[in-house]
C-alpha positions in Angstrom: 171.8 125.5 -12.8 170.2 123.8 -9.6 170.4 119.9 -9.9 167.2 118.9 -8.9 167.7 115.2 -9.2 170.3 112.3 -10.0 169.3 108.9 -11.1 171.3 105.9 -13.2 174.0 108.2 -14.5 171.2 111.4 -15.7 171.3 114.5 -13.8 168.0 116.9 -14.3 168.0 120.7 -13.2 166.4 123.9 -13.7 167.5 127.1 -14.4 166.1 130.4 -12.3 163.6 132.4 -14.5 164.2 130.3 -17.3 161.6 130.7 -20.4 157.8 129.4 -20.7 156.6 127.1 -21.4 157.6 125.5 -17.7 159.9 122.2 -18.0 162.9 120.9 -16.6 166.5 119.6 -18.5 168.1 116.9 -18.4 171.9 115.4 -19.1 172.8 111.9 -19.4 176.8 112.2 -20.4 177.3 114.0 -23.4 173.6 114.0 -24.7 170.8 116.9 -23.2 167.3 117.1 -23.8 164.5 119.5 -22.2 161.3 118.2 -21.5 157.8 120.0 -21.2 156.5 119.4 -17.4 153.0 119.1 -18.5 153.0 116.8 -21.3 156.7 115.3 -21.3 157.2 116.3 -24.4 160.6 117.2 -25.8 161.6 120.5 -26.6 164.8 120.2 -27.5 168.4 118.0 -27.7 168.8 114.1 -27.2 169.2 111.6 -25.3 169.3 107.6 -25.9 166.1 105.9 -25.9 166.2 104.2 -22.4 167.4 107.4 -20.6 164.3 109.5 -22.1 162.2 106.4 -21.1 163.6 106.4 -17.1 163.4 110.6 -17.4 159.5 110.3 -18.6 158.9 107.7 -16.4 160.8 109.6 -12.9 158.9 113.1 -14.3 155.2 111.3 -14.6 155.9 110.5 -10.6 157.4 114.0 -9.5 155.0 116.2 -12.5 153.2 118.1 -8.8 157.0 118.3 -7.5 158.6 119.5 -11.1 155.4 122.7 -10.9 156.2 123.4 -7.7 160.0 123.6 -8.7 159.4 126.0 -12.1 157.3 128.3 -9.2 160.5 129.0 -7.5 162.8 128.7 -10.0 160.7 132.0 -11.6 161.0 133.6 -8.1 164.5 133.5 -7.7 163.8 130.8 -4.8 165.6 127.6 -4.0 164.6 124.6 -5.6 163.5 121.5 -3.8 165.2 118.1 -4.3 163.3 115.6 -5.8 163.8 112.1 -4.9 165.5 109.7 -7.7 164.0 106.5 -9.1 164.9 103.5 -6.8 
């Protein structure tokens, strides 16, 4: 599972050919929750309140980034970093 991304204790990845519809997952100690790229929603899992909020609001400024990602992840490429909230 690439790690895309770390930021205030959350770490988000993707898996290579993972299913449709395209999203991402993230971990934030022992909670997990996979979020839709498109819309943010949820698809799955849990995570405290202000981690989903600093996940939704570091995937609304990396959505282009998180498409280009799920492209190569369902090619069997590498995955490109994506830079952390500051």
């Amino acid at each position: 599972m690439p790690r895309i991304s770390e930021f205030y204790g959350i770490i988000i990845w993707m898996y290579h050919n993972d299913h449709e519809p395209p999203h991402f997952h993230s971990e934030y100690g022992e909670h997990m929750m996979r979020f839709t790229i498109d819309s943010l929603e949820p698809m799955g899992g849990s995570l405290p309140q202000r981690a989903m909020r600093l996940v939704r609001e570091w995937a609304e400024l990396h959505r282009g980034e998180l498409m280009e990602n799920w492209r190569k992840a369902r090619s069997d490429l590498p995955l490109d970093r994506i830079q952390p909230l500051p």
